[in-house]
N, C-alpha and C positions, 0 to 999 in steps of 0.2 A: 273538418270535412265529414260528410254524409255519408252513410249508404242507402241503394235505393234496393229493393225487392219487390219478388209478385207474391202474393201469398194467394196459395188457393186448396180447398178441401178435394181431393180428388173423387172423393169416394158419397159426398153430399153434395159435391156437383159437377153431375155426369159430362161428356165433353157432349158437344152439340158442334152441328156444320157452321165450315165460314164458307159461303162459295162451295163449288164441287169438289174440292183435293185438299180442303183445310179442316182439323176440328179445333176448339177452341172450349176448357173448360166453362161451363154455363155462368159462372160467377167466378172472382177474381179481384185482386186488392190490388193496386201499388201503393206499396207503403216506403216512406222517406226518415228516417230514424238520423238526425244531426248530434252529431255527437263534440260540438262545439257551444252547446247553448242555443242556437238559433231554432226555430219553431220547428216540428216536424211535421207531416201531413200525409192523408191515407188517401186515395180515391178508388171509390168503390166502380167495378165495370161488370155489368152481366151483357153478353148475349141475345140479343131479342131478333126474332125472324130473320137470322143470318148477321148480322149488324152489332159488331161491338157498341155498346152504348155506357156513359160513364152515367151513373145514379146516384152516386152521392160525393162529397169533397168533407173531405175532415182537416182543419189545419189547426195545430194547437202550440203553446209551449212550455217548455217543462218547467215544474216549481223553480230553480233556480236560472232559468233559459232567460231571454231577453222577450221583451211583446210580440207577439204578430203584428206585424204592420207592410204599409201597403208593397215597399219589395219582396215581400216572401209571397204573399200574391202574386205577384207579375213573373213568379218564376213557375208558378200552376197549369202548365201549359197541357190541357188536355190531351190534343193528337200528341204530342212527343211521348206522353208518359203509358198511350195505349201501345204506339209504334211499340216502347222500349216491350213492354208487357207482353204483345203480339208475338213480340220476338221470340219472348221467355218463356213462353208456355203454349203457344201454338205447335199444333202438330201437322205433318203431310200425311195425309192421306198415304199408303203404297198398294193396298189390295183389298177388295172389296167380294166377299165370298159371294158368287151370285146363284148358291141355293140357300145359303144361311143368313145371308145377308151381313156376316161377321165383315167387321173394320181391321184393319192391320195399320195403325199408324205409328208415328215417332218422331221426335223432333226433326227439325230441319237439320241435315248436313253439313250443311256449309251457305258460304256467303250471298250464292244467287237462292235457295232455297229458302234464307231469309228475309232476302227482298221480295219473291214471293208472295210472302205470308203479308209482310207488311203492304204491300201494295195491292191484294186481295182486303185485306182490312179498310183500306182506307174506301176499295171499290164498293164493298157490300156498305160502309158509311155512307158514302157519297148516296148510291141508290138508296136508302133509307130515309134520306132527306128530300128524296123528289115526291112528293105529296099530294103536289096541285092539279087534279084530274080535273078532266071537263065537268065534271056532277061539278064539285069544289069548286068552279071558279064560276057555275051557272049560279049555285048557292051565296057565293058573294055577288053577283047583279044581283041577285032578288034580297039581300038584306040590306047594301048600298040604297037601291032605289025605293023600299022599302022607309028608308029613315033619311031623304036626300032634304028633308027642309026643315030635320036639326043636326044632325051628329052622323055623318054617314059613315067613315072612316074608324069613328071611336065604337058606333054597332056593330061593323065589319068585326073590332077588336075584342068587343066583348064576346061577339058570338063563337070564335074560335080561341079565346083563351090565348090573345096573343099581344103584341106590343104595337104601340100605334103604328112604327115603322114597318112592320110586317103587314100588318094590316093596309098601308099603303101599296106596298109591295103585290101584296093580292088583288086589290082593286087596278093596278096598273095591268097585272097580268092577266086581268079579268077583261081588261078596254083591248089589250093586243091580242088577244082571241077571240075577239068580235061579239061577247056576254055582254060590254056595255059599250055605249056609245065614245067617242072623243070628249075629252075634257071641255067644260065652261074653264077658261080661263078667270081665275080669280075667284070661282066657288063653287061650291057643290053641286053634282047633275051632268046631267052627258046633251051631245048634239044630236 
């Protein structure tokens, strides 16, 4: 059996807001140490505009450990492992000086204080991932119909650095906000 941890430097990374009543240090680990042989794994999380965000995945195993293979994968489950992290090293907010602007915070108390934090996490996530503004979805018409009589779809996906299913995804959102026309059935181009 495993242990899991958050690891973070308090003092090289200062806390930053989650939401108005949460802080959250700027960077942070969860780290997985198995101490059965089976692989261990770190994932890296900082901070960005309110918005826990995960940046990096380490999974590895030890000289006499058994391979990483695709089960220890499927157990890498991002939001749990922030939730757990959220839990462990989020702070509430209690007082806020309003001529120094000095924080008074500390961990969560108890069980609602922790759902909390976890459910402010997952909010400031969720808002992080809404992206597609009007400019954004005017930007995909104009590169859609731009490239509609080779690769419309696949230019959508080049131009923002995304997966053709996304890129799908933008162009549909693009036709239900009135940017492009109704679909040709069966091929590229609007009505």
């Amino acid at each position: 059996m495993g242990k899991l941890k958050v690891q973070t430097n308090w003092l090289e990374s200062p806390s930053v807001p989650m939401g108005g009543k949460f802080l959250m240090p700027a960077k942070f680990t969860v780290v997985y140490e198995d101490s059965a042989g089976e692989p261990g794994y770190e994932m890296d999380f900082e901070v960005r505009n309110g918005a826990p965000e995960c940046r990096a995945v380490r999974i590895s195993s030890s000289a006499d450990g058994s391979e990483v293979q695709r089960k220890h994968l499927r157990m890498l489950s991002i939001d749990d492992h922030l939730e757990y992290a959220v839990s462990a090293v989020g702070m509430v907010i209690r007082t806020i000086d309003p001529v120094s602007g000095e924080i008074t915070a500390d961990n969560a108390r108890d069980d609602a204080e922790v759902d909390k934090l976890i459910r402010q996490g997952r909010l400031a996530r969720a808002e992080s991932h809404r992206s597609l503004t009007d400019d954004m979805l005017r930007e995909v018409a104009e590169i859609y119909r731009a490239n509609v009589d080779t690769k419309p779809i696949e230019a959508v996906a080049a131009h923002f650095d995304k997966q053709h299913r996304t890129a799908q995804l933008y162009v549909k959102r693009a036709r239900d906000a009135g940017f492009l026309g109704a679909a040709l059935k069966g091929k590229a181009g609007e009505r």
